[in-house]
Structure formats: structure tokens, C-alpha cells
N, C-alpha and C positions, 0 to 999 in steps of 0.2 A: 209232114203233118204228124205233131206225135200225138196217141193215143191215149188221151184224156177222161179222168173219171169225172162226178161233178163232185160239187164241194159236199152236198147234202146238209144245206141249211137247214139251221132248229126248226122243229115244227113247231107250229104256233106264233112265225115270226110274220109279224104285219107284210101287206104287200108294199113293197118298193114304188111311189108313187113314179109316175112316169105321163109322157107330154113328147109323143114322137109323129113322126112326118109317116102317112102313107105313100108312096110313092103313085100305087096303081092308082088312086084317087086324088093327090093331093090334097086330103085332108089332115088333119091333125087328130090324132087318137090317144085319149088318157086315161089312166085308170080309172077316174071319176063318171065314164060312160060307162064303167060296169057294174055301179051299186048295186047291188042286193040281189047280185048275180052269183053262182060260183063263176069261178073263172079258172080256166088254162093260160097258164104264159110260157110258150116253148120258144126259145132261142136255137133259132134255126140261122140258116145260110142257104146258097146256090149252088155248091159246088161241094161240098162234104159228100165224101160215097158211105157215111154212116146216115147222113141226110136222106141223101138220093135211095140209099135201099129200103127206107119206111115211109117215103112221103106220098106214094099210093095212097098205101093204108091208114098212115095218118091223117091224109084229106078225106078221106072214108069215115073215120072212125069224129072226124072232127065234125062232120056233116050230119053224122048219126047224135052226136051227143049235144050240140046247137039245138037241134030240135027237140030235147030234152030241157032244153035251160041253162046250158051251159056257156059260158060265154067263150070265146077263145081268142086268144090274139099271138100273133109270132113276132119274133124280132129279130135282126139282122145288125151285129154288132163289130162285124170282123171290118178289117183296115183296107176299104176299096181302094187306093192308092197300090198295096201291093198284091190285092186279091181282085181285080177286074172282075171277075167274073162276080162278085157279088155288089156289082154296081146298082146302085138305085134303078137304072133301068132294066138290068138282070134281073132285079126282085120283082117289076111291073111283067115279063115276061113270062117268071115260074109263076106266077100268081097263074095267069094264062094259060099257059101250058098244062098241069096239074091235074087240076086248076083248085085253088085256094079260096073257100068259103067267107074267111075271118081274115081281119085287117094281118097284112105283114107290114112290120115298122121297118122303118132306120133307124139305129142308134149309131150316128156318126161319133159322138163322143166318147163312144163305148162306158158312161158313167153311169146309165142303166145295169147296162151286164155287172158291172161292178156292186151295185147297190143290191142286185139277185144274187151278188157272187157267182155268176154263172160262167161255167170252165170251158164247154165242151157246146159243139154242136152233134147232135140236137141233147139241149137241158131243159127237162121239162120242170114246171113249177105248178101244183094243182093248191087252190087257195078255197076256201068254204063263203058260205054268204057275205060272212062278215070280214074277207079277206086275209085270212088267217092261214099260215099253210098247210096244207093237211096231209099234201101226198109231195115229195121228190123225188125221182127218179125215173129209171128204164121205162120206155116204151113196153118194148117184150125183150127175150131172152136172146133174139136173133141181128145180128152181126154180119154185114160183109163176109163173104168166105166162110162162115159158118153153116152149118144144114138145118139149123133151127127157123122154121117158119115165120114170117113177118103177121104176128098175130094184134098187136097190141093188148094182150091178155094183162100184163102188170097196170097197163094204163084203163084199162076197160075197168078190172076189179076196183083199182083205188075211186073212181068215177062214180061205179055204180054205190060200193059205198056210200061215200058221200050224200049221193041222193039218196039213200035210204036211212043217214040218220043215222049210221054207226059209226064207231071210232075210228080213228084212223088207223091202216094198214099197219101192226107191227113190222114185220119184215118187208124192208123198201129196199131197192138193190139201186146203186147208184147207175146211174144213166151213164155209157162208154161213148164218146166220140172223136174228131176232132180238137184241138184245139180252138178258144176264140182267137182270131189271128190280131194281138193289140198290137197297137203302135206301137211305133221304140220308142222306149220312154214311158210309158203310158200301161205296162204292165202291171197288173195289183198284184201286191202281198200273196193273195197263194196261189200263183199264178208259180208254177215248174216249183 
């Protein structure tokens, strides 16, 4: 699994429209359910230990900021064929286990992750009312094997921001984690 930065798409880039399968519910969840909402889109997975070390606090932090108005949704783009463990039913169970507030997607086609450009799990993407992005990047500072606390402080400030109406965060650090695990064949442009 090599150790991946995210791309840190332009601010100000529309959101990526998207139309994906909930697994825990069978429903089908699209951007267009989150008008005039901000909105969180983190590309997550099952099985990342950069995942697994924040998804505590990020189901904390996601819970705390929902009841704020914020929308959130996760996505699940890596290649279940050689990644089992992030099988549609793997993602019905961390939903469960967690446990996860906000819809987690499949993007089997991984053509979502592509159209976010999203490199790494976990890649977050924080977008304003009108969908526009405002924040990308880290969680917090803190990393597997590192001694730095799982705070969500970078994801907390650009949030809170946000909801008060000020500019966006000059200094954004790109988000470290995983790779998305694509297909063969099916890896984009700045992808390694």
C-alpha cells in the first residue's frame, strides 16, 4: 500500500456530480440530495490503517457537524475483486460497527474517485452551499505510528469556517493515505 498524498484540487471547482448505490440501505444517493447544503465528501474504504486510525473521530466529528447542517457522505472506490475486504458487504458492516451516520457509497466504477481526482484513502472534499470546494485536505496532523492525537482540528477549522462565512483556509495540507486500489487498466493520469 504505498503512501499517497491527495491531488488538492482547485478551490472553487464545482462538485463532481455523482449517482451511487448505498449498500447498508439500498438506496441510491446523488449529489442532488444535498442542495443547498454544505457538504463533506470523504473517500474512504474498509480496510486502510490510515482509515481505521480516524474513523472513531471522524464518525464523531461527522455526527457533531450533521447536526450543524452539514451534509456528509463517504465513498468506497477501491477494486473489491482484489481488495475483499472492501466488499459492498464489508461497507454494510463498518457502517454497523463504527457506526456511520451519513450514507457510505460504492463507486464500483471508480469514475467518481476520478472526476474528485481522489488519490488516497481517506480524501476529504469540504464543498460550500453552492457546491463549490472550499476546503481539501487532512483530517488532522496525526497518522498511524505517529504520537500526534486523532483530533480532527484541520477538518474542524475548515468546517467551522465555513459556517461562519469566511474565506477559505489559506494553508490546507494535503490529506496522506493509502492508495485508491484501481483496476488494471483503469488507473488515471495522476495516479503514481
Amino acid at each position: 500500500m504505498a503512501r499517497t498524498p491527495s491531488t488538492m484540487l482547485a478551490l472553487g471547482t464545482s462538485a463532481p456530480d455523482f449517482s451511487l448505490p448505498e449498500p447498508a440501505t439500498g438506496k441510491t444517493v446523488a449529489l442532488k440530495d444535498f442542495q443547498g447544503k454544505p457538504l463533506l465528501v470523504a473517500f474512504i474504504c474498509n480496510h486502510c490503517p490510515y482509515v481505521l486510525h480516524i474513523q472513531t473521530a471522524f464518525a464523531r466529528l461527522a455526527k457533531e457537524y450533521q447536526a450543524k447542517g452539514v451534509a456528509i457522505v463517504a465513498i468506497n472506490a477501491n477494486d473489491v475483486a482484489n481488495y475483499p475486504d472492501d466488499s459492498p458487504e464489508n461497507m454494510v458492516q463498518q457502517v454497523n460497527d463504527v457506526p456511520y451516520t451519513f450514507p457510505y457509497l460504492f463507486d464500483e466504477s471508480q469514475q467518481i474517485a476520478k472526476a474528485y481526482q481522489a488519490a488516497c484513502t481517506p480524501d476529504f472534499f469540504v464543498f460550500d452551499v453552492e457546491h463549490k470546494l472550499y476546503y481539501r485536505g487532512q483530517f488532522d496532523a496525526s497518522r498511524p505510528r505517529n504520537d500526534e492525537p486523532v483530533t480532527g482540528q484541520d477538518m474542524r477549522d475548515a468546517m467551522d469556517s465555513l459556517l461562519a462565512g469566511m474565506v477559505a483556509p489559506e494553508n490546507q495540507v494535503a490529506s496522506l493515505g493509502c492508495n485508491i486500489k484501481w483496476k488494471a487498466g483503469n488507473e488515471p493520469g495522476y495516479f503514481g
